[in-house]
N, C-alpha and C positions, 0 to 999 in steps of 0.2 A: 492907732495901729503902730504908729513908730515908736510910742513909749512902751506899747509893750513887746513889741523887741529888743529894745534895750533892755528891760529888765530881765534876771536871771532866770526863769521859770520862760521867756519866749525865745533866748536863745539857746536854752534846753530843748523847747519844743521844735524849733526851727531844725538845729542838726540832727534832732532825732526825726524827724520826717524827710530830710536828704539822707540823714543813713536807711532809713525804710524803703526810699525810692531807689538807689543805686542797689541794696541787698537785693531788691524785689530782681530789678533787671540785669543784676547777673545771675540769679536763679534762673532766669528764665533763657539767657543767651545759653548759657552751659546745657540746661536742657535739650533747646533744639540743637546744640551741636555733639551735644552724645548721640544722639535720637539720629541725626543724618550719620553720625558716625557707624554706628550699628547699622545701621540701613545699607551703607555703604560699604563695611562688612561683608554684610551677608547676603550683598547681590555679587552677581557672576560676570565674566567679559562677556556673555551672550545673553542676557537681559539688557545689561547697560547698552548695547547694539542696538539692542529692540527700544531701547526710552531714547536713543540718538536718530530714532529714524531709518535704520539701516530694513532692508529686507531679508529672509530668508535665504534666500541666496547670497547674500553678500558675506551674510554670520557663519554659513556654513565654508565659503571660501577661504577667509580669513582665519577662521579655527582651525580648517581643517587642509590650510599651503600645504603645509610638511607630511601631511596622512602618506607614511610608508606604504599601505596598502593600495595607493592610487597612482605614486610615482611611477613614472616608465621601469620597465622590469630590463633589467642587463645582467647577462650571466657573468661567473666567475668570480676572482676576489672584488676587483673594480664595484662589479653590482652589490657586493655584500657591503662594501665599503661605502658607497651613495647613498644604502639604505638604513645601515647606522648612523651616519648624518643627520638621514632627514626625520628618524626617529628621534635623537636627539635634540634637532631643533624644534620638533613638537613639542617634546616633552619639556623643553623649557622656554614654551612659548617665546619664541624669537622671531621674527615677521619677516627674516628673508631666507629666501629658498638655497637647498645644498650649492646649484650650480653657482649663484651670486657669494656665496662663504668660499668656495673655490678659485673665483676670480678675483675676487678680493685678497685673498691668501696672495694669488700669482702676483698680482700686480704688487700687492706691497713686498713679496717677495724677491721679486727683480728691482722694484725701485731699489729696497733696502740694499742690495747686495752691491749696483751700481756707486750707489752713493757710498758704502762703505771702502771700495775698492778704490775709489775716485781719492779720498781723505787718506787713507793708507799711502798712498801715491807721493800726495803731495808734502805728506809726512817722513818722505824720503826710505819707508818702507821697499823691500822689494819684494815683488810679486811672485813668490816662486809659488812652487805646488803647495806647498803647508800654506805659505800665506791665504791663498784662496781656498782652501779648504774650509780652515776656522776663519774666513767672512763666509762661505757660504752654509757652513753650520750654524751660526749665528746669527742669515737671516732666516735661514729654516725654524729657528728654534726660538725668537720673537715673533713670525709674522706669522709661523704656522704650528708651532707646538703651541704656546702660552692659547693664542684663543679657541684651540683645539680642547685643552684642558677648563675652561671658563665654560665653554657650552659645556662638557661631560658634567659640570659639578653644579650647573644649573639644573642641568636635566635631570642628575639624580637624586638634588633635591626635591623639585617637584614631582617625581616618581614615587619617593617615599611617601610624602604627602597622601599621592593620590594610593597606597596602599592605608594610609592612616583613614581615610576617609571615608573608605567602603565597609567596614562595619558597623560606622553610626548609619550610613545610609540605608542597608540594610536594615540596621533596627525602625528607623521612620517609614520605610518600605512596609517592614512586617505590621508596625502600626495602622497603619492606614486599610491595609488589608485586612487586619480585625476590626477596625471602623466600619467596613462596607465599601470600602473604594475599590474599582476594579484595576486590573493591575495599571493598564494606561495610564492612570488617573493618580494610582500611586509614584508611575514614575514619573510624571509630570509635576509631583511634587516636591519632588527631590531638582528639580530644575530651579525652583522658585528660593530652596530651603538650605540647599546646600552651596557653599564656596566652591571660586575653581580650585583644582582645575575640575572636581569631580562634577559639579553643578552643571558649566559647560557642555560635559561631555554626554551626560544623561542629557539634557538638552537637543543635542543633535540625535540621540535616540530618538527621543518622544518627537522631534517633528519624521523623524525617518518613518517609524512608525505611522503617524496621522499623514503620511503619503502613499503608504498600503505596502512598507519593507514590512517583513517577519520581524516582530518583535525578537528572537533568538537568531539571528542574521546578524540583527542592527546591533546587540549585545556583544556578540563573534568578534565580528569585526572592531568594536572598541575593545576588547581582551589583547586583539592583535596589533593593535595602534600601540597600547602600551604592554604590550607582553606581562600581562597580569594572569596568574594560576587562579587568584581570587573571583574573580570576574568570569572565568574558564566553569569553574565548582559554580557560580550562579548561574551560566547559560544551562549547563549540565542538568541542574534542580529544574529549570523552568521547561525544559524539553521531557524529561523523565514527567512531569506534573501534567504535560498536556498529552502526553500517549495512556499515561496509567491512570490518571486522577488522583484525588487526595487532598489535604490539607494543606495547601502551599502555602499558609503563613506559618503552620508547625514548620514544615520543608527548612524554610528560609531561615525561621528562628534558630530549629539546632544547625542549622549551615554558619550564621555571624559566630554562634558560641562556639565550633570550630576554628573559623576562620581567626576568632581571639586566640586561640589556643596555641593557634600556628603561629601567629604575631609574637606571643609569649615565647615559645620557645626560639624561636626566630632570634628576640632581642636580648637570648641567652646567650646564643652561638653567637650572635653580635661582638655582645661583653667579652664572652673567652677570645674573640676573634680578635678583636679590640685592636691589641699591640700589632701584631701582622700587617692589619692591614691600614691601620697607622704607619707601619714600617713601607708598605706597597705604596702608599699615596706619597710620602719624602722621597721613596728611592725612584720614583716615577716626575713628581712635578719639583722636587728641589735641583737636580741637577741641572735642568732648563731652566729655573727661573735663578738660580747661582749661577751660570755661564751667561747670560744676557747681562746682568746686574756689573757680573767682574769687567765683563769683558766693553758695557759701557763708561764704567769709571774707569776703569786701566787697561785700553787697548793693547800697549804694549806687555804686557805680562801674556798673553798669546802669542803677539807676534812675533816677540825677537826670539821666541823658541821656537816658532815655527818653521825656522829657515833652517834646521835641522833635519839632515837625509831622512833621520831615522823616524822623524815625525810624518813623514809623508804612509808612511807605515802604519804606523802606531795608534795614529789619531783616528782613521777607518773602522781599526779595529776596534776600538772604545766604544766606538760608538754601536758598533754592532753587538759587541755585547750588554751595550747598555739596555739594546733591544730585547737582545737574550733574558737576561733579568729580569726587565720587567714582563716579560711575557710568562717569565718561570713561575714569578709571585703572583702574578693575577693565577694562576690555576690554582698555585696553593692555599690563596684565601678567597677564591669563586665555591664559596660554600653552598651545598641547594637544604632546600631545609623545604 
């Protein structure tokens, strides 16, 4: 046996049978970790709940902290304000509620301003009117502009998404329908089949429903969580389908080939829109995130013109028109399509 590993013909055979066993078992490692990959993919936050153990109730509280439609109702701007909050921290799934993002805000808000004041001080700054102005713009504009704009751009990412999402679903919906699956059964498999956040969301459908909600309720009410037309045009089909009858998987089919259509032209006005509102997002989050940035590297470049009469003026005014602006541009690139 030793002579014929020494000779050249067994240590041929030798590394060619460790090259054979290391090929084999990275074949095999790389498999299963595509395979869990995929898998992991294409399950949703309300499955992986369901393989941790969690209950129905637990999945539905968690998904659904932030549901706009169940927060305490408060009139006027205040309540329109709580309720774009807590829509946005659904829609970018974030796990803590508007009133904790508020107190959060306050607290860093006074820390920061405290502690800015305190350093200016001993920096031999004087505190006049302009001085505390731009620190208390400054910790406005770190502790509650900057993550004010981080949830919007979460959330309207995941928003898009979830407009991307609802046409494939549809089509697996319409398929299944042609199959013979009843609609339950169809949407139940858009739970198993589809990513969040849309997977999720149908999720909470199909158990609403298997508790004896109207299936066109349970629909509603997710249109209105995320303020979806597309969603709106499917409750429509399925209510119109169960007063008159008809071929609800035709229904549905030319409803997705619409709803592309809409997409299409959608991500036309997009395109043309393009610059605007490119121009809307700099003239909106650069100013805040350029006055935090200057104004942590070179404090004094605010302050020692702060102590200027005419700044006590001047700098209110900025800033309210900075409001102005941006309020101006959001209408002129709030395109409805």
């Amino acid at each position: 046996m030793i002579e014929f590993l020494d000779s050249a013909i067994g240590r041929f055979l030798f590394l060619l049978v460790i090259f054979a066993s290391v090929f084999l078992m990275s074949q095999v490692v790389l498999r299963v970790g595509v395979q869990n990959r995929a898998h992991s993919a294409a399950i949703n936050k309300r499955l992986k709940m369901f393989a941790q153990g969690a209950d129905r109730e637990r999945v539905h509280a968690v998904i659904l902290k932030n549901d706009p439609n169940r927060g305490p109702e408060s009139a006027g701007i205040w309540g329109s304000l709580i309720r774009n909050l807590r829509r946005n921290l659904m829609m970018a799934a974030l796990p803590i509620g508007p009133l904790q993002v508020l107190l959060y805000m306050a607290i860093a808000f006074i820390t920061m301003t405290l502690v800015v004041l305190v350093l200016a001080f001993l920096s031999d700054f004087v505190l006049t009117v302009g001085v505390v102005q731009v620190i208390v713009a400054f910790s406005a504009a770190a502790s509650i502009g900057i993550p004010l704009l981080v949830i919007s751009f979460l959330a309207n990412r995941r928003h898009r998404k979830m407009e991307q999402q609802f046409p494939v679903a549809l089509d697996i919906f319409v398929r299944a329908l042609r199959s013979g699956h009843p609609v339950a059964s169809a949407i139940e498999l858009l739970t198993t089949e589809m990513e969040d956040p849309l997977g999720s969301e149908f999720g909470l459908v199909a158990d609403e429903v298997s508790y004896g909600a109207e299936l066109t309720e349970a629909l509603d009410a997710l249109a209105e969580r995320w303020d979806l037309d597309d969603i709106r045009m499917f409750v429509v089909s399925l209510s119109l389908q169960n007063e008159t009858g008809g071929n609800l998987a035709e229904v549905l089919e030319n409803l997705a080939v619409v709803i592309r259509e809409r997409q299409t032209l959608y991500l036309k006005v997009r395109a043309l829109s393009s610059e605007g509102r490119m121009t809307g997002w700099l003239l909106t989050a650069l100013p805040i995130i350029m006055f935090v940035m200057l104004f942590m590297l070179n404090p004094p470049f605010y302050l020692e013109v702060a102590t200027d009469p005419i700044f006590y003026i001047s700098f209110p005014v900025l800033i309210a028109w900075y409001f102005v602006g941006v309020f101006a541009i959001r209408k002129m690139i709030d395109l409805e399509v």
